[in-house]
N, C-alpha and C positions, 0 to 999 in steps of 0.2 A: 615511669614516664613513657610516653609512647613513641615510638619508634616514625622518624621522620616519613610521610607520605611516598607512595616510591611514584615517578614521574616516568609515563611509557607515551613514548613519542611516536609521531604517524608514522616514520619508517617500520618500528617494531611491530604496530598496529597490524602494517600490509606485512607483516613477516606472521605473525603469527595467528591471525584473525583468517580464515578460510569458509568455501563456502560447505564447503563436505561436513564441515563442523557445527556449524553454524544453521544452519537450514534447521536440523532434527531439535536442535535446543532450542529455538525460535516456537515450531512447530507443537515442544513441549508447554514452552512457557502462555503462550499465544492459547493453547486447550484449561493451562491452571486458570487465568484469567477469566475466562469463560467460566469458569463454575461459579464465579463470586463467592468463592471462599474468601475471606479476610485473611488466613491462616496460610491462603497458600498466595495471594496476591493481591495489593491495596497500590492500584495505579490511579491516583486522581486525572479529572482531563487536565490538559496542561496550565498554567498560570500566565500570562501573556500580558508584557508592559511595551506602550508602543516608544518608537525613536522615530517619532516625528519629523526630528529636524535631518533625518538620514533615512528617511522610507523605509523604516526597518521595524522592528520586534527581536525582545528578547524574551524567551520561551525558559519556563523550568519547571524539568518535567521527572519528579520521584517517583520511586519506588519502592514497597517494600515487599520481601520475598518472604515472613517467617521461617517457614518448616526451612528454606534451604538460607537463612541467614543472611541475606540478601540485603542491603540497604545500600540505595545511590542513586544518583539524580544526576541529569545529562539539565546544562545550559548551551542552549543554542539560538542565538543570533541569528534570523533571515530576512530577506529586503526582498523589495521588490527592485529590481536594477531594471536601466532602459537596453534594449538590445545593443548587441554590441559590449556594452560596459566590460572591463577588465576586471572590476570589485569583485572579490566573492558574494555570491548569493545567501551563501549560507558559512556559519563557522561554530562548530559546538567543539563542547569540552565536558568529558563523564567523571566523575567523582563518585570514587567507593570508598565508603563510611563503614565503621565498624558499628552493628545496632548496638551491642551491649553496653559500648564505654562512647561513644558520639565522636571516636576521631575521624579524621581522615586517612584511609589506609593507602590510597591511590587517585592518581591526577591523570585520566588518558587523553589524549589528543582525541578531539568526538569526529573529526572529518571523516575519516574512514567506515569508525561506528556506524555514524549517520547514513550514507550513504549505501555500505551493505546490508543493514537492516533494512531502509526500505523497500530496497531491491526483492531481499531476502521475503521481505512477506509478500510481495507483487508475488515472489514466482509461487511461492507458495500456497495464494489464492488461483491461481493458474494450474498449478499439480493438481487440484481438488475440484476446481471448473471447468476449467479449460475441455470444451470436446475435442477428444479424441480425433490424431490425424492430422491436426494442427498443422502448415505449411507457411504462412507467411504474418512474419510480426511487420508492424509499422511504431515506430517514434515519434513521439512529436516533442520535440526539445533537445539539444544540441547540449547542454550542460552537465556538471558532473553526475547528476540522478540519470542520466539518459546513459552515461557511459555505463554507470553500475547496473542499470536493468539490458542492456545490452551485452553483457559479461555474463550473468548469471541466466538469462534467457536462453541462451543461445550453448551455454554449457548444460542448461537442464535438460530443452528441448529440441530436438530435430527440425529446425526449420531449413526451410529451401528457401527461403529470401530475408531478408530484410531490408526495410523503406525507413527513411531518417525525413523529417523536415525540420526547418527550422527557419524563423521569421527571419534569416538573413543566409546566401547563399555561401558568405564567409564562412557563415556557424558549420552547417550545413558540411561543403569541406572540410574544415578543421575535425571534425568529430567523423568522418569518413579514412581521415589518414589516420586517427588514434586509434582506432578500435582494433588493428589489426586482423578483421577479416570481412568476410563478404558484407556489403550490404550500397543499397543504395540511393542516391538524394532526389527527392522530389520537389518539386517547384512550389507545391500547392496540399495544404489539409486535404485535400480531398480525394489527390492523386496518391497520397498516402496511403490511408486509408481503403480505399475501394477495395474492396473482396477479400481487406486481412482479416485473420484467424483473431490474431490478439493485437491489441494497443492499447499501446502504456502513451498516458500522459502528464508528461514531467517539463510544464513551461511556466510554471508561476503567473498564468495569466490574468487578468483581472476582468477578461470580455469571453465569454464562450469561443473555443476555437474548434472544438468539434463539435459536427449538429448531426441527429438522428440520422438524418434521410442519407449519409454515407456509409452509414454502418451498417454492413448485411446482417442477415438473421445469422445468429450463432457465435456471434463474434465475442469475445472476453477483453473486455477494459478494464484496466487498472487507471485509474485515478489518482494522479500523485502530489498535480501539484497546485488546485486551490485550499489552500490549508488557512483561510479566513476567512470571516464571514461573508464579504464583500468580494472573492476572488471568484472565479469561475473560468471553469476549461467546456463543462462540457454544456449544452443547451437544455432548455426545457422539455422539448420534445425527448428528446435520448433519455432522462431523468425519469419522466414521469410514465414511459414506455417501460424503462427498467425493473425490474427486481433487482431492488438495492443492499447488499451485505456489511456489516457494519460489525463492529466487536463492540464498539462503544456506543451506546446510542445516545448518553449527555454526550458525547465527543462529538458526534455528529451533529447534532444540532445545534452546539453551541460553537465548531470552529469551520463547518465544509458550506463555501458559500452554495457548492453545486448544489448540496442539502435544502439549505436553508433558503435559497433565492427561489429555487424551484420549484420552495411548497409541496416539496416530498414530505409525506408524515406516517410514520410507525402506523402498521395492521397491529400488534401487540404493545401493550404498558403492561402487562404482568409482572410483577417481580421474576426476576431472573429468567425470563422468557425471551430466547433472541425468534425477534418474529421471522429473521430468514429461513427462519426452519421452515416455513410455508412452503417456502420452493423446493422442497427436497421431496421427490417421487417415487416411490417404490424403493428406498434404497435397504437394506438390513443392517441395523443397527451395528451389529459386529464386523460387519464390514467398512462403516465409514472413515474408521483409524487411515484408511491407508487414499484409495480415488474415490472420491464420490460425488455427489452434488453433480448432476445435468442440469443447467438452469439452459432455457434462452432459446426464445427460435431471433431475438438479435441478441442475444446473450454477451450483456457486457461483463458478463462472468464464464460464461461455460457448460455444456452437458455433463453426467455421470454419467459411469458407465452401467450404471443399474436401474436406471428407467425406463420403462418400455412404452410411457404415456409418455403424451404431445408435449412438450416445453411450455414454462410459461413465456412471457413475450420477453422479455430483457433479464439481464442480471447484473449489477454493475459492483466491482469492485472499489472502492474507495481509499485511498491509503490513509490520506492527510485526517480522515474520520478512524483512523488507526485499523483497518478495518479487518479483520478478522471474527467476527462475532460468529458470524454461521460456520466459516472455517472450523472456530477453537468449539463449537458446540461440535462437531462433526469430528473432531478428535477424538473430546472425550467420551464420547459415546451421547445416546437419546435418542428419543422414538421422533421419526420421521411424521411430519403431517402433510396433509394433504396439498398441495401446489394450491399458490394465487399469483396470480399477473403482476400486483407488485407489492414486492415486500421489501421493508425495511427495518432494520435493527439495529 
């Protein structure tokens, strides 16, 4: 008989979950998916039942890992809260299964999970985009995603500033005194914004609250938090300007409303073809394991350091579209083609 489930709670989570660790296995798993091996990774997009009567959704989202015996599925709960609200936004819980016999071998508290992983691939489509020199991130969202890409940004990269907004100036302070170091509150998206390097957006909004005509050339967005069909952070302009990076391209299209409201649509349908590889310039294949990909003269992703041609016009990182697609192709190695202005995968 099998050995009762072992139950690991969010203190032990933040005890033993790090990002030193955490990043490189991401970074692994994130390049197996990319291959669409079955053998090495079977991530369906997610399953999504809504809660109506509490503006919510419950998410369940499997995996299976073969070669490394991998089987578990994370349920997570997220709403759309009015600002202000005290509720959590979000509430998950990961369960690992044993494949060969179907039990339960483990119950973890997913808050922490959740919140460092998506942190963890934002910064990691920024290690691989992000141009070089990089000096000022901006926020926009005050909640727990903002804290965690605020943590991991700022331990990755050498920034000289950081700008926070958030649709209420309560928020806005409150997330100023938590974070423990520099950074600071703007009144306004746009005061944000203006002449940052990177921004992350993590506000569960349902109306665009960043539009093109703020964002300089070269700048790298992470997108985090329209994650349905019907939400939206960033605008059409900035979208359809962009070269768009995606790991998942059923994901994309069936859960990123930036995606889909946008009328952003895939340069490539090829089997196993992530079309962001368009925007990769000059880079050497055996090189891309580690910095590569220069997208963007407004690069809502980022330059390589191995281009010597012109940028295409945007790159946008996606998260809620899980996005690593160009990322996990640029891991595991592939021949580079030749840039287009906007691509999507």
């Amino acid at each position: 008989m099998a050995e009762p489930p072992a139950v690991i709670w969010k203190h032990e989570v933040q005890r033993l979950l790090q990002y030193g660790d955490l990043v490189p296995r991401l970074e692994e798993a994130l390049g197996k998916f990319s291959t669409r091996d079955s053998a090495e990774v079977i991530q369906p997009v997610r399953n999504i039942l809504p809660l109506q009567k509490h503006h919510g959704f419950l998410g369940s989202m499997p995996t299976y890992m073969e070669n490394d015996g991998v089987l578990c599925t994370k349920l997570v709960c997220f709403y759309h809260r009015d600002a202000g609200s005290a509720l959590p936004a979000t509430q998950a819980t990961v369960i690992l299964l044993d494949p060969e016999y179907g039990n339960v071998k483990a119950v973890i508290d997913g808050e922490e999970v959740t919140g460092m992983r998506t942190a963890a691939v934002s910064a990691i489509s920024a290690k691989l985009l992000m141009r070089p020199g990089a000096e000022v991130l901006a926020i926009l969202g005050t909640g727990k995603q903002a804290l965690t890409h605020y943590h991991i940004f700022t331990e990755m990269f050498p920034f000289k500033e950081v700008r926070v907004w958030s649709r209420t100036s309560q928020g806005a302070e409150r997330f100023c005194r938590s974070v423990g170091g520099p950074v600071r509150a703007c009144v306004s998206v746009e005061e944000a914004v203006r002449g940052a390097d990177a921004i992350v957006t993590v506000t569960g909004s349902t109306e665009p609250v960043l539009f093109g005509r703020w964002v300089k050339a070269g700048a790298h967005v992470a997108a985090v938090g329209a994650c349905r069909p019907n939400w939206r952070e960033l605008d059409d302009a900035l979208m359809k300007e962009a070269v768009v990076y995606s790991d998942s391209r059923d994901g994309a299209m069936q859960e990123s409303g930036d995606v889909i409201l946008s009328g952003v649509r895939p340069l490539s349908t090829r089997p196993g073809d992530a079309a962001g590889v368009r925007a990769v310039t000059g880079c050497e294949p055996s090189r891309c394991r580690s910095r590569c990909l220069r997208s963007s003269e407004k690069s809502l992703t980022g330059p390589s350091r191995h281009t010597e041609r012109r940028p295409p016009s945007s790159s946008l990182w996606g998260w809620e579209s899980k996005t690593p697609w160009l990322l996990s192709w640029c891991l595991t190695g592939g021949k580079p083609k030749p840039a287009r202005r906007e691509v999507f995968s």
